[in-house]
C-alpha positions, 0 to 999 in steps of 0.5 A: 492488508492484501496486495494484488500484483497483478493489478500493481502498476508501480505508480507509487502513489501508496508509498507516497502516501505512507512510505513507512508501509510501503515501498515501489522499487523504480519500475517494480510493484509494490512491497509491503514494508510492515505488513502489520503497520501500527495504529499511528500509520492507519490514517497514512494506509487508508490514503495509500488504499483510497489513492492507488490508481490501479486499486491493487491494496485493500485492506481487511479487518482481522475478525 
């Protein structure tokens, strides 16, 4: 998983998506909590990548 931080815009959507990954300080950009986030959460990671407004995750496969 990557992270822009200079596209963040600290909406939050992602840690609302999946909090267990993810988390914005108030007024801050986002951290990334488990950078390797367990099988279980990906459905949770994928939301949060689909619904950040300011497209600032991505995820990338380990090949």
């Amino acid at each position: 998983m990557e992270v822009d931080l200079d596209l963040c815009q600290g909406h939050a959507m992602c840690e609302l998506e999946a909090p267990e990954v993810f988390e914005v300080p108030r007024k801050e950009k986002v951290r990334i909590l488990d950078s390797e986030p367990p099988e279980s959460l990906r459905r949770e990671v994928e939301a949060a990548v689909r619904f950040c407004p300011a497209r600032a995750l991505r995820l990338v496969s380990e090949s």
